[in-house]
N, C-alpha and C positions, 0 to 999 in steps of 0.2 A: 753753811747750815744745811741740813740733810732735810730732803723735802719729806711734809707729811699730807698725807689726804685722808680721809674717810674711808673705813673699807667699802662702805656702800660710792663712794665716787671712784673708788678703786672698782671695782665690780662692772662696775658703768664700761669701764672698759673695754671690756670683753664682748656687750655688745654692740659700742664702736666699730670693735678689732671684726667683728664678723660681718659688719654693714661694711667695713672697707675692704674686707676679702670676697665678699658679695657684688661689691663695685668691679672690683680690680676683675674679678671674674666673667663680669656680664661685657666690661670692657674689652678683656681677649677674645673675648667671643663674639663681638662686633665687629673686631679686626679681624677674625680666622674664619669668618663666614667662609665657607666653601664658593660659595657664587665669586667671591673675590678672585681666587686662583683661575676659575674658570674664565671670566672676564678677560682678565690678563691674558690667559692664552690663546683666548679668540684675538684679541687686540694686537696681540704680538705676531697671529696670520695675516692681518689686516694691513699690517703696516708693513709687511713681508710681499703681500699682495700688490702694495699701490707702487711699491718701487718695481715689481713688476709692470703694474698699470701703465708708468709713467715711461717704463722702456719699451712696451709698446706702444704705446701713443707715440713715441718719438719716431719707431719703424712707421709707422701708421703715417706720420708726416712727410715722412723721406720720400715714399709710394708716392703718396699727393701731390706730391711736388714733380717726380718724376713724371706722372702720368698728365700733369699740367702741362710739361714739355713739349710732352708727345701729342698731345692735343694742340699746341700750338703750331707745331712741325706738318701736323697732317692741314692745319688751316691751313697752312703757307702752300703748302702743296697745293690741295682743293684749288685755292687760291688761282695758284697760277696755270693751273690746266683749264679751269674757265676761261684766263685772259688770254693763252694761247689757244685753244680752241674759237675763241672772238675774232683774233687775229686771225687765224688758218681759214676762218668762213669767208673773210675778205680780202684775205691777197687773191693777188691775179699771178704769181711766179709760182711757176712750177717748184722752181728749186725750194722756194722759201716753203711753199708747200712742202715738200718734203723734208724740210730742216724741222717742220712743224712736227710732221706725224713723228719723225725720228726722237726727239722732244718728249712729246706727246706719252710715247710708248715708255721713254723714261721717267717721267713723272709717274704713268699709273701703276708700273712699277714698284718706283718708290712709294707712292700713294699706299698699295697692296701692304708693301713689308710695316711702312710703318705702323699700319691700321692692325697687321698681327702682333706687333709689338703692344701698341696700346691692348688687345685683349689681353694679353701676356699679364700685362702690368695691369688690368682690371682685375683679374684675377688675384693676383697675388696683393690687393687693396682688398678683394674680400675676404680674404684670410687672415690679413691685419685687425681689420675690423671686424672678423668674429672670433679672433682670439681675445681682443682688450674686451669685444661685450663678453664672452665668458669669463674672465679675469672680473670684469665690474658686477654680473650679475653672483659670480662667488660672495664679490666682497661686500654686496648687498646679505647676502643669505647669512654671509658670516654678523655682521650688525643686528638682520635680525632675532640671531640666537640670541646674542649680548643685550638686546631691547630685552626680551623675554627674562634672558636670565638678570638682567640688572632691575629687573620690577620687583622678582621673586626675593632680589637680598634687599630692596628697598621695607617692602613690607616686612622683612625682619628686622631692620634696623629701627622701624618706627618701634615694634615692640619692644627692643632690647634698647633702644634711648629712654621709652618709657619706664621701662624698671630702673635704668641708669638715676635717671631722675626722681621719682619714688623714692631709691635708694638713699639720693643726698638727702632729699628732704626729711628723712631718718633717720639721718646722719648728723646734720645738722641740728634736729631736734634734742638727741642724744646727749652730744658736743655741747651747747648749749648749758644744759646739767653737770658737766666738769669743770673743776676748779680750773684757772685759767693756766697757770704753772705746772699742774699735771696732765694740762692737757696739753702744752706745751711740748715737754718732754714726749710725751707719746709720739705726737707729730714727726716730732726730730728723729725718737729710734727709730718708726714703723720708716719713713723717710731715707733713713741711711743703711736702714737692717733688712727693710721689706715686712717687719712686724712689728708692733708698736706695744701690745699686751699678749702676754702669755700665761695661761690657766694653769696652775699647777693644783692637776689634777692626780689624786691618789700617789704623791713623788711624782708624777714624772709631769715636766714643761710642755706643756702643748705646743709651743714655740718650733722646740728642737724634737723633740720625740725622747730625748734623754732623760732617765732617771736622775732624782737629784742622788748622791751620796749621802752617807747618815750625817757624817757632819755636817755639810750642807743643808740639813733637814733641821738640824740639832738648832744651827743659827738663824734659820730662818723661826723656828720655834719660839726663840729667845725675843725677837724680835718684836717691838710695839703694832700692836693691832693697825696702827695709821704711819707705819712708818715705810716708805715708797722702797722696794726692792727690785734690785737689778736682776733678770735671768742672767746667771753668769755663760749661759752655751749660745743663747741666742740676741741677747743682750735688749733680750724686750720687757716693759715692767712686770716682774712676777707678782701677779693677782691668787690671793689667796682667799680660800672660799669654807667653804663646810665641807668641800669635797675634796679638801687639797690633802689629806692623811696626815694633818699635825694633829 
């Protein structure tokens, strides 16, 4: 059986079909916030930056490690020119005496290189550690652009939920007033088609942008005031009006 409705519930339609073009609108435009792309591209520095961060912090550990070495190398040293110089103040043999100074003179030797060694490696520890702070201090700067810019799409997104919302409740109100089975149908085309009712305004489908043909116009003519019409180009219900040029 060929569904029929009202043309005033037919009507209704239309300003359904523009609350859910309204929606679907304020929708794209929640998701296409510009701040969005922006975000993302700071984010995708950020996370470019830490895997840097984290390969310097590793060089950063490597240093650390070395330079613990060498600090321990120069104790050992230290170390043992104390206890040979303890020794050399108490022997009473010449020779040992002199086995001492001979000793002696090789440890502070050693002593010397290893100690330029460690600046060596202090050095190249504070190079580590002000490449990772400028690496962290970037990736601070780059967050706080993203703070800034992620407030600026916050407060537009409160606005554009709130029309979002506004919208359904208009929607809903609307809906409410259609026959359940025409409104069914609606559902189902806009659903499968991306529009639901189409105006056929002066011949042509708001839908599609297409003129109808005369026969096309001819049957729809013929047609019962409540009797529910398919657009044949966009396949959304053809709503006919005072303005549709039958």
């Amino acid at each position: 059986m060929a569904l029929t409705a009202s043309p005033d519930a037919q009507a209704r339609l239309l300003d359904l079909q523009a609350l859910d073009t309204k929606i679907a609108q304020l929708t794209h435009r929640a998701k296409g916030l510009p701040q969005h792309a922006a975000i993302a591209a700071l984010q995708s520095k950020i996370d470019a930056l830490r895997i840097v961060g984290l390969e310097q912090a590793g060089a950063r550990e490597d240093v650390v490690i070395e330079l613990g070495r060498i600090e321990s190398d120069v104790a050992l040293v230290t170390a043992r020119i104390k206890r040979d110089n303890e020794r050399a103040q108490t022997s009473t043999s010449a020779k040992d005496a002199q086995a001492f100074e001979h000793e002696l003179a090789n440890l502070a030797k050693r002593q010397y290189d290893l100690e330029e060694i460690e600046l060596t490696v202090m050095e190249k520890l504070e190079e580590r550690e002000s490449a990772l702070a400028a690496t962290t201090a970037e990736i601070d700067s780059l967050q706080g652009q993203i703070d800034v810019i992620g407030a600026e799409r916050d407060a537009e997104l409160v606005v554009l939920r709130g029309e979002i919302a506004a919208a359904n409740d208009d929607r809903a109100a609307v809906a409410a007033t259609v026959p359940d089975d025409l409104l069914a149908l609606y559902d189902k085309q806009r659903l499968r088609y991306g529009v639901g009712a189409s105006h056929l305004r002066y011949g042509v489908s708001s839908a599609s942008g297409v003129k109808l043909l005369e026969n096309e116009m001819a049957e729809i003519r013929a047609a019962a005031p409540d009797a529910v019409i398919m657009c044949a180009t966009s396949e959304a219900i053809l709503v006919r009006t005072k303005e549709s040029g039958l």
